[in-house]
C-alpha positions as CSV (number, residue, x, y, z in Angstrom):
1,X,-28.7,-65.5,-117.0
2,X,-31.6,-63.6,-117.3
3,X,-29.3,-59.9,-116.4
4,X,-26.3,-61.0,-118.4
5,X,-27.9,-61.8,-121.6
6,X,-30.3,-58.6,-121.1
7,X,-33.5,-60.8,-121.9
8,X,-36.3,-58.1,-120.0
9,X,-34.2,-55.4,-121.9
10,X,-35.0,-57.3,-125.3
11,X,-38.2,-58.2,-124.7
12,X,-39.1,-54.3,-124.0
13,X,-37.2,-53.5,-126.6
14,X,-39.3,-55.8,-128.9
15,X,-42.5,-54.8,-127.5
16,X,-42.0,-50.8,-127.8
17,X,-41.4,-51.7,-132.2
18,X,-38.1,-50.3,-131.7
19,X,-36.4,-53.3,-133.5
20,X,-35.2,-52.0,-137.4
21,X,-33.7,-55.5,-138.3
22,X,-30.6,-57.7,-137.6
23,X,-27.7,-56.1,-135.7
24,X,-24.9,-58.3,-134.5
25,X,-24.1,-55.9,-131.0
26,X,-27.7,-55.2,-131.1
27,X,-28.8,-56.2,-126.8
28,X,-25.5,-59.1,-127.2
29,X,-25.3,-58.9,-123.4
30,X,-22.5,-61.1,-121.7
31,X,-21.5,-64.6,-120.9
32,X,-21.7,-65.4,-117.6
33,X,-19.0,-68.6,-118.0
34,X,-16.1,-68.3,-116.5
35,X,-17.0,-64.9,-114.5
36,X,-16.7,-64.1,-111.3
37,X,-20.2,-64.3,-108.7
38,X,-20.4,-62.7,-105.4
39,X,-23.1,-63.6,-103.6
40,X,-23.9,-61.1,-100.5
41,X,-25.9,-63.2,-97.9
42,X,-25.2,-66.9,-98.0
43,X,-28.1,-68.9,-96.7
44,X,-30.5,-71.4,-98.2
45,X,-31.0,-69.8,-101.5
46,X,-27.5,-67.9,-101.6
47,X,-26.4,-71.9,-101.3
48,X,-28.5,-73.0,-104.2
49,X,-27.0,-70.0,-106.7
50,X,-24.1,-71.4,-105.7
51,X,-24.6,-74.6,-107.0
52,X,-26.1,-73.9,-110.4
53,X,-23.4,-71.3,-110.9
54,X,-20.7,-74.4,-111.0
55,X,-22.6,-75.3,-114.1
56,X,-20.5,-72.5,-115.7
57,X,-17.6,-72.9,-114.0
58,X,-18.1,-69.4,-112.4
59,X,-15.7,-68.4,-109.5
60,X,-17.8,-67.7,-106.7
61,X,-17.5,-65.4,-103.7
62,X,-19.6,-65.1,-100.8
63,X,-20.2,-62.7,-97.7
64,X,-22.4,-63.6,-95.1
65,X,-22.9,-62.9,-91.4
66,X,-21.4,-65.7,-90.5
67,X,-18.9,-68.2,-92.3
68,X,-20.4,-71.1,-93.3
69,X,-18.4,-74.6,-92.5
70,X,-15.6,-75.8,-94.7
71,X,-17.7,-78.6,-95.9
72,X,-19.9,-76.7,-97.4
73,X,-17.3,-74.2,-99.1
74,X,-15.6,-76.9,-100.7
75,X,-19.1,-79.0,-102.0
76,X,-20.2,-75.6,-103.3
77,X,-17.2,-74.4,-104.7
78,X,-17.5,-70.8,-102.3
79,X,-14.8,-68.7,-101.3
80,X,-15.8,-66.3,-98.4
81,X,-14.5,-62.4,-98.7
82,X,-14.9,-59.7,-97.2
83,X,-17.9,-57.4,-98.0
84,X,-15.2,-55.1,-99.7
85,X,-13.4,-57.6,-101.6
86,X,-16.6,-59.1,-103.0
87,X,-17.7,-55.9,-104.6
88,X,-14.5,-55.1,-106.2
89,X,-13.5,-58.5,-107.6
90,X,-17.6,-60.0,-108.9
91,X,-18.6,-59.5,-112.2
92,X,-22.0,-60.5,-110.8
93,X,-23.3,-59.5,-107.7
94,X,-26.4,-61.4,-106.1
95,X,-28.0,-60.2,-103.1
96,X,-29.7,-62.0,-100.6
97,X,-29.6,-61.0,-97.4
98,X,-32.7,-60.6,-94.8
99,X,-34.0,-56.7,-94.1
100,X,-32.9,-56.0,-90.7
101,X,-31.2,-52.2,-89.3
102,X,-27.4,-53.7,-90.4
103,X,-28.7,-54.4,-94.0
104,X,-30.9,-51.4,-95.1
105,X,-28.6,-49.6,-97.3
106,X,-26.2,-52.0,-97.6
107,X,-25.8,-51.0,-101.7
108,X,-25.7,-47.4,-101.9
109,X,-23.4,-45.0,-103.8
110,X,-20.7,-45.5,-102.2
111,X,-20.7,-49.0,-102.4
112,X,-21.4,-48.8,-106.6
113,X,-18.6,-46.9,-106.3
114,X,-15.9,-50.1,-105.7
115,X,-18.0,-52.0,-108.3
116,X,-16.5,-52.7,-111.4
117,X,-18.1,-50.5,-114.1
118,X,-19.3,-53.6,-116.0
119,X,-20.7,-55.5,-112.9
120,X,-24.2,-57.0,-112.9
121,X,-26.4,-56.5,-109.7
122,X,-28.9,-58.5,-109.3
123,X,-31.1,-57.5,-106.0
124,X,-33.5,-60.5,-104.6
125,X,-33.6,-59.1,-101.4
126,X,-36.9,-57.7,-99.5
127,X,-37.1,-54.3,-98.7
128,X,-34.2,-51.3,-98.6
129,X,-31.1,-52.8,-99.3
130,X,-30.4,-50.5,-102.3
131,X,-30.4,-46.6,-101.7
């Protein structure tokens, strides 16, 4: 929510005295209802964003190492893709997948580069998954 409606961004923006007054497009940011979430790495909290995303009746796409059970696909909404197709098709991407030799570097140029221009990355992992 945070990312899409560019709070940090405002509040620096604030803070540096750079607001002149009211501006309707001034910061506006995006909704986030109805978009589309992919969610790299798909454990315990990848699980949780799933759930709170339903509250906005997001569509959400996963990738993870491993498929998690139908069960859980269907209580949380999830669709699992392909590393590929998540990139291309999420508005917003959420990463949360563990450090290890396959994941450092995971985002990198390249990868930006089958991103939608407007998508939102949001990077909760540890260590270098973005180069």
């Amino acid at each position: 929510m945070a990312v899409a409606r560019r709070i940090v961004e405002s509040d620096n923006y604030a803070r540096a005295e750079k607001y002149m007054g009211w501006d309707p497009l001034l910061l506006m940011g995006s909704d986030v209802h109805g978009k589309t979430l992919g969610i790299l790495g798909f454990g315990r909290v990848g699980q949780a964003l799933a759930k709170r995303a339903a509250g906005f009746d997001m569509k959400v796409l996963y990738h993870n190492r491993t498929r998690v059970d139908s069960e859980t696909e269907e209580k949380l909404g999830a669709t699992y893709v392909d590393k590929d197709t998540l990139l291309k098709a999420s508005d917003f991407i959420s990463i949360h997948v563990p450090l290890t030799p396959e994941t450092t570097g995971l985002i990198n140029s390249e990868t930006f580069s089958h991103m939608k221009p407007t998508a939102f990355v949001i990077n909760t992992a540890r260590g270098e998954i973005i180069r």
